[in-house]
C-alpha positions as a printed Julia matrix, in Angstrom:
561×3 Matrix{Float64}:
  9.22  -29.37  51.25
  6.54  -30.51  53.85
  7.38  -31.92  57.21
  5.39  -34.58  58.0
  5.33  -36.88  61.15
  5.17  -40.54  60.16
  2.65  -41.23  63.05
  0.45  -38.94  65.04
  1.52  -38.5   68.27
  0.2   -41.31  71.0
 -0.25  -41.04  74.89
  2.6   -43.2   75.62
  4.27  -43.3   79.14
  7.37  -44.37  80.27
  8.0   -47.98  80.39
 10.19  -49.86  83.71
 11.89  -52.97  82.06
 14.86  -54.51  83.97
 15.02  -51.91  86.72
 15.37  -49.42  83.98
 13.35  -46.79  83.14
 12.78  -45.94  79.03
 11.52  -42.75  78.2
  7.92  -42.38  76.58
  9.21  -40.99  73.37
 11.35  -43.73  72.88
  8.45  -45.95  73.29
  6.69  -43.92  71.09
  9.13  -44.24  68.15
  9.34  -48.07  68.99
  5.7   -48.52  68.77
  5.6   -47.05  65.36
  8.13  -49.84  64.2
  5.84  -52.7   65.25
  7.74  -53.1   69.1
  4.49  -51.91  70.82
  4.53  -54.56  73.31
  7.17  -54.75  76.8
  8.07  -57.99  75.02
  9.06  -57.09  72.03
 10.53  -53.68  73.46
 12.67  -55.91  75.95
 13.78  -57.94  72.73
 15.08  -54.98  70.76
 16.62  -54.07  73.38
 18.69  -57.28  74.68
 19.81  -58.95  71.43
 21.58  -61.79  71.25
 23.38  -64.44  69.55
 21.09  -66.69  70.34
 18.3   -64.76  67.93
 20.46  -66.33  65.03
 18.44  -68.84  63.22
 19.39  -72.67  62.76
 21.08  -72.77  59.8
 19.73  -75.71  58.87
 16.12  -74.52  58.48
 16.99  -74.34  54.87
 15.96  -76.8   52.83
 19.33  -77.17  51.01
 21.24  -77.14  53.76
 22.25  -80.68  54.99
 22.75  -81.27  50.79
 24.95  -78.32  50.36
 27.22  -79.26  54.17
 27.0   -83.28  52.94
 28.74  -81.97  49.57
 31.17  -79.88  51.11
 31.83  -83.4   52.98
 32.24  -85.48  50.11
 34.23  -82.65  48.93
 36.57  -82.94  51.6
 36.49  -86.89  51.89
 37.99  -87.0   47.85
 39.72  -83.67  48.56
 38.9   -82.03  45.48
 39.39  -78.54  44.84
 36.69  -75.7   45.67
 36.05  -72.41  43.54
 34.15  -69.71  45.42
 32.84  -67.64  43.16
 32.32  -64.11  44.42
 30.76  -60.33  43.22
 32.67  -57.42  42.55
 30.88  -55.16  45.74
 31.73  -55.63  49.51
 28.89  -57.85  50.05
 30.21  -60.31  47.69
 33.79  -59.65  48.48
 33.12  -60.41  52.13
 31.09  -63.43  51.7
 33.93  -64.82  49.65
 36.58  -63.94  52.39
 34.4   -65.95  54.72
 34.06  -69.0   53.14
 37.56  -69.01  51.46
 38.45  -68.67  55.14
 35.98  -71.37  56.77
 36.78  -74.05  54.15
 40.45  -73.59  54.14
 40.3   -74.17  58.41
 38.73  -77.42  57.22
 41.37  -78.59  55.35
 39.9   -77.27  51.67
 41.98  -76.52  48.46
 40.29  -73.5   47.81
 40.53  -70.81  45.04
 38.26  -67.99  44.29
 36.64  -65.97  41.04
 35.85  -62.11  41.77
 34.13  -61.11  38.44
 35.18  -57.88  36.42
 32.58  -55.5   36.1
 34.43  -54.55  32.38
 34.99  -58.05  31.2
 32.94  -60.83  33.08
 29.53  -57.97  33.83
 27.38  -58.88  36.82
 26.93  -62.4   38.59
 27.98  -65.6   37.82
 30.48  -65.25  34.96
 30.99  -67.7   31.94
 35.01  -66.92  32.75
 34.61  -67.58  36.38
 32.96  -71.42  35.4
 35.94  -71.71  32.57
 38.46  -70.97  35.5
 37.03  -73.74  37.56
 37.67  -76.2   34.63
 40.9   -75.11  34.12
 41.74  -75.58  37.94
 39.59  -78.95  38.05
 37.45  -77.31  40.8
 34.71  -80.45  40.69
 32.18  -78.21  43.12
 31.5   -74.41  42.51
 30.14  -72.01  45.47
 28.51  -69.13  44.29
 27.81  -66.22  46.88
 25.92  -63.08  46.25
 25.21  -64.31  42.81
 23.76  -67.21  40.66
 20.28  -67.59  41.28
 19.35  -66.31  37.8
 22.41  -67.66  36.28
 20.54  -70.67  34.74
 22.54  -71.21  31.85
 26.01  -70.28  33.14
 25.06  -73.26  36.13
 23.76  -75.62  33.53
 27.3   -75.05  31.59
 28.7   -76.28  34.79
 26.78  -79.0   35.6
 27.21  -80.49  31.68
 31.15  -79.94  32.73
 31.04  -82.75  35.89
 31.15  -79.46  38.25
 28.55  -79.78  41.22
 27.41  -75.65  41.94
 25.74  -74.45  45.28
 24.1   -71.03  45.0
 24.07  -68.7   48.41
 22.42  -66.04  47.12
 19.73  -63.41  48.15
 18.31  -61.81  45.29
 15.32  -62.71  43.47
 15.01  -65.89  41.73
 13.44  -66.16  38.35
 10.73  -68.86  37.04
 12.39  -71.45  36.64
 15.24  -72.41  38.74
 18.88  -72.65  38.37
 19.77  -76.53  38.22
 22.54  -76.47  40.93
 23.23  -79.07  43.27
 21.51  -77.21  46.06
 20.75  -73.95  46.33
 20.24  -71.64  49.41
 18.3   -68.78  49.54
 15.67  -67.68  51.3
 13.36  -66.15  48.48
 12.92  -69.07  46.79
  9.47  -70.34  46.43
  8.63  -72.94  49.18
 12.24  -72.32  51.16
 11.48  -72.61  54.93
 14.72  -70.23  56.23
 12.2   -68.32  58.47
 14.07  -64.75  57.66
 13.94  -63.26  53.84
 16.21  -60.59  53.83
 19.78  -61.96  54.02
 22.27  -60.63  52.72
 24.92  -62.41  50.33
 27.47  -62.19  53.05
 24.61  -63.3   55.58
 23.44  -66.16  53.61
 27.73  -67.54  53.69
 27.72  -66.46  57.18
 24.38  -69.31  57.76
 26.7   -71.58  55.62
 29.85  -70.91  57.4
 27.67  -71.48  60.62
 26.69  -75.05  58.94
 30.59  -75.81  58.43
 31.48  -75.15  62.11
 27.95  -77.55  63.8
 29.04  -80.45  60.93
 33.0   -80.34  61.66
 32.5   -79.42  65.53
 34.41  -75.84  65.17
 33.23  -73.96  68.48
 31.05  -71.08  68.38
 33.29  -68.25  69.55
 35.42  -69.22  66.41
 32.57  -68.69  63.82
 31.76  -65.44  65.66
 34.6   -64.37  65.15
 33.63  -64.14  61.44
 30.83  -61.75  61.96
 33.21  -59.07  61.47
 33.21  -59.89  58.03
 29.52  -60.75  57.86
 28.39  -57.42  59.27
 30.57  -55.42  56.9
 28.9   -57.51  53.86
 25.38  -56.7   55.76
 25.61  -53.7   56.82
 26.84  -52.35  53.28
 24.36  -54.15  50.84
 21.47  -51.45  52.54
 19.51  -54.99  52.99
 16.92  -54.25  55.85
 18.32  -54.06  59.29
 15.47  -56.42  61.3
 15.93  -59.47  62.76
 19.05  -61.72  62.05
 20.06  -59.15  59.98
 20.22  -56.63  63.1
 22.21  -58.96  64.66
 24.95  -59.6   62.29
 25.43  -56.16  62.42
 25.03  -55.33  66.19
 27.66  -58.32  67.09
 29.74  -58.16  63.74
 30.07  -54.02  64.37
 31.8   -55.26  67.71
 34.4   -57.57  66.17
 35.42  -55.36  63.57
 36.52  -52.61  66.39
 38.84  -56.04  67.52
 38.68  -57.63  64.77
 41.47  -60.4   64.1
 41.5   -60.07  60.87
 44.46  -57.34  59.81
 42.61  -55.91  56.62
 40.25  -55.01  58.73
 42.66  -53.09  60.96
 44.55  -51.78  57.83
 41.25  -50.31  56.53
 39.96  -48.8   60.17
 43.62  -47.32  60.39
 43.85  -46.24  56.85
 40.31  -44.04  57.57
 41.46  -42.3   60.99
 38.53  -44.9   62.97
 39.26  -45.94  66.25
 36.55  -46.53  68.45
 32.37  -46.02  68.7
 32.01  -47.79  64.89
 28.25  -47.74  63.33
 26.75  -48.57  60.73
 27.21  -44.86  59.62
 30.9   -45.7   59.15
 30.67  -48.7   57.43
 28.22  -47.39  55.22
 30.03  -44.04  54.04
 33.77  -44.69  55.22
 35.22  -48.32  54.68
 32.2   -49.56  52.02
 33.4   -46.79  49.52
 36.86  -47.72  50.17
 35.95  -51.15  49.34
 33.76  -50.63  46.5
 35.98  -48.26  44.52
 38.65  -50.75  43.8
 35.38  -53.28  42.02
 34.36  -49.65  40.44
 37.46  -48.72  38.79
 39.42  -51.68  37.94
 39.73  -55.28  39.72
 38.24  -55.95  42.89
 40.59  -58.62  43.58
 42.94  -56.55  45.9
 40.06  -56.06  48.27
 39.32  -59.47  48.91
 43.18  -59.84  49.43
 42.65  -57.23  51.88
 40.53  -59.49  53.85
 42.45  -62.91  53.32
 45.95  -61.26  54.06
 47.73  -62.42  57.36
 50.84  -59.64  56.0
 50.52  -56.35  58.42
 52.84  -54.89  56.28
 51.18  -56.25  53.09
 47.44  -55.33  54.48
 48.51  -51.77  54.7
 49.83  -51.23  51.47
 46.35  -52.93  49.97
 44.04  -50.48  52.38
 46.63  -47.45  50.89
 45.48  -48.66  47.64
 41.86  -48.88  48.3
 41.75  -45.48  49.84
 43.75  -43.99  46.58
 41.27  -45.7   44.69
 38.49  -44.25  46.58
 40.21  -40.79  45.71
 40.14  -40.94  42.14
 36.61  -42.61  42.21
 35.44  -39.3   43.88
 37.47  -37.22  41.63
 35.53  -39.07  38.38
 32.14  -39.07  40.4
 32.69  -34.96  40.9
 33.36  -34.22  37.45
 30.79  -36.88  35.96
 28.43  -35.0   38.31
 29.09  -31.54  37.15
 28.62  -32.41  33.55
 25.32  -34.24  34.32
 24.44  -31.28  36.09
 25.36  -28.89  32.94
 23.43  -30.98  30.81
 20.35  -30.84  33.11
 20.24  -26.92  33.6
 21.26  -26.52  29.42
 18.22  -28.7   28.13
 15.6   -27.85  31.26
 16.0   -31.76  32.26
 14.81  -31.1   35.6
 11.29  -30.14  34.38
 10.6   -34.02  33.51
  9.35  -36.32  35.38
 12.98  -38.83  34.88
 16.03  -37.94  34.01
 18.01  -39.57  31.53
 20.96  -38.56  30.65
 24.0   -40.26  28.33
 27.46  -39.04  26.98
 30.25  -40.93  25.45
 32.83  -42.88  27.62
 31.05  -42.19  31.16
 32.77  -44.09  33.67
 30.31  -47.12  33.76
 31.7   -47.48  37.38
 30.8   -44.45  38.79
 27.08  -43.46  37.06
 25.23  -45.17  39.68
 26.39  -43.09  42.46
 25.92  -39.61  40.24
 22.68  -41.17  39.55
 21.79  -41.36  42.85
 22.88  -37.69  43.61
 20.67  -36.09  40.91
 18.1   -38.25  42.59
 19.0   -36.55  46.19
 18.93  -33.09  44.52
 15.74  -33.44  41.95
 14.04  -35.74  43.95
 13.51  -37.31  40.14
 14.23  -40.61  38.94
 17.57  -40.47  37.12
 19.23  -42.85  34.13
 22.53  -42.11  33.5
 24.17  -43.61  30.68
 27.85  -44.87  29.64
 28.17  -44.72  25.57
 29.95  -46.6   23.87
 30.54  -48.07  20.36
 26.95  -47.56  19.12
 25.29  -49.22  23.05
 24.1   -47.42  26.11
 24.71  -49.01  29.29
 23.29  -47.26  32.35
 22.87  -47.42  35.44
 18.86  -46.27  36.88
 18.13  -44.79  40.76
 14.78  -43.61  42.01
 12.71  -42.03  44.37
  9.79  -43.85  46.45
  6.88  -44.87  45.39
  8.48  -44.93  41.84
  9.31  -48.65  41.0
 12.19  -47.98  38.18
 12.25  -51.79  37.01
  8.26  -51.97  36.17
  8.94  -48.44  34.58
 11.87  -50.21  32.74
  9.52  -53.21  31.77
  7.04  -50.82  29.84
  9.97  -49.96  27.89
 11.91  -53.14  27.32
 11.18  -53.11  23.33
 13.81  -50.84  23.53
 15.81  -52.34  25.32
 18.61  -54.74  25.38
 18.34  -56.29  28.75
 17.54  -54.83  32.2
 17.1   -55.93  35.67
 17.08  -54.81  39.02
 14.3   -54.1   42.06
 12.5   -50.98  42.86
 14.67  -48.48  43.6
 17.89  -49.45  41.13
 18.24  -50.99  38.2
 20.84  -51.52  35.42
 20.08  -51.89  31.58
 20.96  -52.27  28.34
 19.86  -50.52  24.75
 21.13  -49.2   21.48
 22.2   -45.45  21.24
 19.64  -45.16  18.54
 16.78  -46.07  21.13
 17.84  -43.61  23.91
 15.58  -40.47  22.6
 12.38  -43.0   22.49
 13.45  -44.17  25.94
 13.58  -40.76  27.08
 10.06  -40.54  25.58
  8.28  -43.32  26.86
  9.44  -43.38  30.27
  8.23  -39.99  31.1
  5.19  -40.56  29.52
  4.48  -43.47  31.73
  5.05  -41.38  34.38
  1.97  -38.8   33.56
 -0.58  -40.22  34.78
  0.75  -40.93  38.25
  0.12  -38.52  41.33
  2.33  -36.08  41.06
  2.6   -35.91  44.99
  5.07  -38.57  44.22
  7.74  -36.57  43.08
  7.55  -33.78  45.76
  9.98  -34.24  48.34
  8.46  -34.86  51.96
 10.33  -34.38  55.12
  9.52  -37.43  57.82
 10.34  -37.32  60.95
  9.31  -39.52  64.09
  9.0   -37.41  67.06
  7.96  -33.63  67.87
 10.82  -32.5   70.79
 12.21  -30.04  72.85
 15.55  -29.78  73.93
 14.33  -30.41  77.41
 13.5   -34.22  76.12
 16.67  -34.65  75.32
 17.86  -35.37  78.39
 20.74  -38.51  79.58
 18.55  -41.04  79.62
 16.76  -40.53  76.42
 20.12  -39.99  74.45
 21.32  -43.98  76.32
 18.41  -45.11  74.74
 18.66  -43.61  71.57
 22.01  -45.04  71.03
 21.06  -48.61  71.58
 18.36  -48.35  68.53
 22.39  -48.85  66.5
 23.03  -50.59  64.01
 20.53  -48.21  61.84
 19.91  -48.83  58.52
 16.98  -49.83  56.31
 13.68  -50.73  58.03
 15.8   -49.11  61.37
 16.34  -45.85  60.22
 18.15  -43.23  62.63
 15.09  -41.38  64.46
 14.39  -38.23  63.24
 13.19  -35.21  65.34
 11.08  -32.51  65.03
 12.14  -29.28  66.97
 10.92  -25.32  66.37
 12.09  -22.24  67.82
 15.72  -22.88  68.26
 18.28  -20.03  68.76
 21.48  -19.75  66.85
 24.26  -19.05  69.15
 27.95  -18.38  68.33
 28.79  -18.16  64.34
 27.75  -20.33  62.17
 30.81  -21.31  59.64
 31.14  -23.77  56.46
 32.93  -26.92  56.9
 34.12  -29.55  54.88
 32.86  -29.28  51.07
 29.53  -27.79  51.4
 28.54  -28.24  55.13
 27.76  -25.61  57.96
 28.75  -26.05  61.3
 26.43  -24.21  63.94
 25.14  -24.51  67.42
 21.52  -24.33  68.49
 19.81  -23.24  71.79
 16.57  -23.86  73.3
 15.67  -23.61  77.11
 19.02  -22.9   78.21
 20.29  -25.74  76.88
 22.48  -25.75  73.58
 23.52  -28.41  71.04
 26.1   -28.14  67.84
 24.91  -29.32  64.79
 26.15  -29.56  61.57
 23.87  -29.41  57.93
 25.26  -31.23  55.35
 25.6   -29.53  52.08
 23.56  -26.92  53.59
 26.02  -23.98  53.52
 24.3   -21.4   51.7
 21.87  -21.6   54.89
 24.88  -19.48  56.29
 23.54  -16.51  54.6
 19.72  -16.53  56.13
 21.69  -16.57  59.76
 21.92  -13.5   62.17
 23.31  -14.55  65.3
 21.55  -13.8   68.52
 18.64  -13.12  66.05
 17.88  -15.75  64.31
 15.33  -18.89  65.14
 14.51  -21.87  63.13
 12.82  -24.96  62.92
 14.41  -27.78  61.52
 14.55  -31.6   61.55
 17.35  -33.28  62.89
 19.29  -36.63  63.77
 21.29  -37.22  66.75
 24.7   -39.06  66.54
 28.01  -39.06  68.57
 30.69  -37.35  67.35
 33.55  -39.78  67.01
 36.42  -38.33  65.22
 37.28  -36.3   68.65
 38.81  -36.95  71.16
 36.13  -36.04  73.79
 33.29  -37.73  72.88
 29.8   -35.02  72.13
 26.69  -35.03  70.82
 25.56  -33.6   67.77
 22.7   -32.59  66.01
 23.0   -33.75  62.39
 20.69  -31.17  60.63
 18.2   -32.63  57.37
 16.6   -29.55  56.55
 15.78  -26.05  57.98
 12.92  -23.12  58.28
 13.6   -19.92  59.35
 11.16  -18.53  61.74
């Protein structure tokens, strides 16, 4: 694998803003995100609430809050209409929560993946009619639902769409729709998220009906979770959801959320990291494996008692979803080294009865560990339905679109996709695919290492780790930086942690740091200590799961010396 700095390395000095002093490299890395100005520096630095957008910059919105109104005014009944994932679990908990403080009869629709499939569900618009619901609130879902919406409409029931993904052609003919990639909308930031785009509703709700601000706020929690989770970029509003929401859920109000940070051992110094890896999982598996019903219970749940036996739940679902993901894995894994998969260009693999569930994540693994595109797919009664990851560079959807003859449906962006085809077709998939894929530089499928700043230890001193910590919440489009570092000592003995992780400490000037590589352990056997020096590239982070707070290196890869 090369190593390869994102930017080459600029004369940048230390920059005095506010009486404080921020190191050069820290300008350095901000400068290569676009803050290369003591403006824009001073902004990333000092969010605030106040970056949040008006709400009612979207063109729907004073339609969509004069509905709600009307709703209110001939108090009908109100289906939300969530997704089965934690962004659309969350955005239903928040306006299932806003409407109800406004004196709403509300109900909501979580879709099964098994029976209902993704988005806006035929069964979820049947429910509405057989509740009388008269207005239908979609979050996280419905912008491409045009017939579902128009099955709605023809049945007297008045839909508003929040949603963020892309919209197709033609339109959805919904009462109003909000969502800032439609063509023409106004809503000066893009990349919402579902829970972000009911978060800009929910902040509608509390301007129109006069609920202060420290009360909608206090919703964030929920908001950043939905954010934070759905890997939408974290820039602009979306940084600060996160960066305020992140706060609340460490106090949150809400006892699910307690339940869940209990349930996982957290109790202080949350990031994105955690939400991302710890309580999303948790939340997801539950949508994965059966229902996710009980989550959003989780969230609407004013029980103690009752929120900890739901976050037990979630966590024993999380267990078993590992369990399937591990063996799912190892017989993808079998059939790769068997049949020489890794030699193509994509993987696709399909057996009978995969957990349709759980081959997303295993196709993102093979994806980590070939650095391949990977289609796994669940068979079943003569169709294939799979689940598609990829690498960069690699848009799996247009790849998809040169093969949809053979296809049943598909859809998805760049980097995932789902789809659809007959088990007869899956050889000629298999085919096609990886022919499209020959005449494109093959520097595309070798893994690079990128990092954003050559350092010694001697760099990392107090002030440059402060600073470092306030570029949180990371994510996409805010990555965690990544450092460069060479001749580094190992000191005391290295030893494997965990499942497949090696837990080390490194020295350099006199000054020494622990690290820990992740699924790196064989690594333990290139390692003589007092001997041994290597290069590697590294993250920082704060260890939280101790009680004495430490830094630690958080090792991506490693060259021996």
């Amino acid at each position: 694998m090369e190593w390869i700095a994102k930017k080459p390395r600029t004369d940048a000095s230390d920059l005095e803003i506010r009486g404080k002093t921020i190191p050069s490299g820290i300008i350095e890395i901000l400068a290569q995100r676009g803050f290369d100005t003591p403006e824009k520096i001073e902004k990333f630095f000092a969010l605030s609430l106040k970056d949040l957008h008006d709400p009612f910059l979207f063109n729907d919105m004073e339609k969509a809050i004069d509905r709600i109104v009307q709703a209110r005014q001939s108090k009908e009944k109100v289906l939300i209409h969530g997704d089965y994932d934690t962004d659309g679990i969350t955005a239903t908990a928040l306006l299932v929560i806003i409407l109800k403080k406004i004196g709403l009869e509300v109900i909501s629709y979580i879709p099964n993946r098994f029976t209902d499939g993704y988005g806006l569900a035929k069964n979820g618009i049947d429910h509405a009619l057989k509740e009388n619901c008269r207005l239908l609130i979609t979050v996280d879902c419905g912008i491409t639902a045009n017939e579902e919406i128009a099955h709605a409409e023809n049945n007297k029931i008045n839909v508003i769409i929040c949603d963020h993904h892309m919209p197709k052609e033609t339109l959805p003919g919904a009462y109003a729709i909000l969502n800032p990639k439609v063509k023409d909308e106004l809503y000066p930031f893009k990349e919402l998220s579902g829970a972000g785009i009911a978060f800009k509703l929910v902040q509608a709700i509390g301007k129109r009906f006069g609920i202060a601000d420290d009360e909608i706020y206090d919703h964030l929690d929920l908001a950043a979770l939905g954010t934070v989770v759905d890997l939408v970029p974290l820039i602009d509003e979306n940084r600060v959801i996160a960066k305020f929401g992140i706060k609340k859920i460490l106090n949150s109000s809400k006892v699910g959320i307690r339940s869940l940070l209990e349930n996982a051992g957290l109790k202080r110094n949350i990031t994105a990291y955690h939400l991302n890896f710890v309580i999303g999982p948790r939340i997801n598996a539950c949508g994965r494996l059966r229902d996710a019903r009980e989550a959003l219970e989780l969230f609407l749940t004013s029980d103690p008692g009752h929120a900890r036996a739901l976050a037990s739940n979630l966590s024993n679902d999380n267990q078993l979803r590992q369990k399937i993901e591990k063996d799912t894995y190892l017989e993808a894994r079998s059939m790769i080294d068997e049949h020489q998969i890794e030699k193509q260009s994509i993987i696709v693999l399909g057996k009978p009865d995969w957990h349709e569930g759980i081959i997303g994540i295993v196709a993102s693994r093979l994806v980590d560990e070939f650095y391949r595109p990977a289609i796994l797919l669940s068979i079943k009664e003569g169709m294939a339905k799979g689940s598609a990851r990829s690498i960069s560079g690699f848009n799996i959807t247009d790849a998809l679109s040169g093969c949809r003859d053979l296809l049943t449906n598909f859809g998805g962006h760049s980097q995932a996709a789902g789809l659809t085809l007959p088990v007869s077709n899956i050889e000629s998939l298999k085919e096609r695919i990886n022919t499209l894929a020959v005449d494109m530089d093959k520097s595309i499928f070798e893994r690079k290492g990128w990092y954003d700043l050559p350092v010694s230890f001697d760099d990392l001193n107090e002030n440059f780790l402060l600073f470092l910590k306030y570029f949180e919440p990371t994510g996409m489009a805010n990555p965690q930086p990544v450092f460069y570092s060479e001749n580094l000592e190992i000191v005391g003995v290295p030893r494997v942690v965990g499942k497949d992780h090696l837990k080390f400490a490194l020295r350099q000037n006199n000054q020494v740091f622990d690290a820990i590589a992740y699924e790196q352990a064989e690594s333990i056997l290139d390692f003589e200590v007092g001997k041994t020096r290597i290069n590697c590239l590294f993250s920082i982070a704060e260890e939280t799961f101790t009680v004495r707070q430490k830094i630690i290196m958080k090792v991506k890869a490693i060259k021996k010396v």
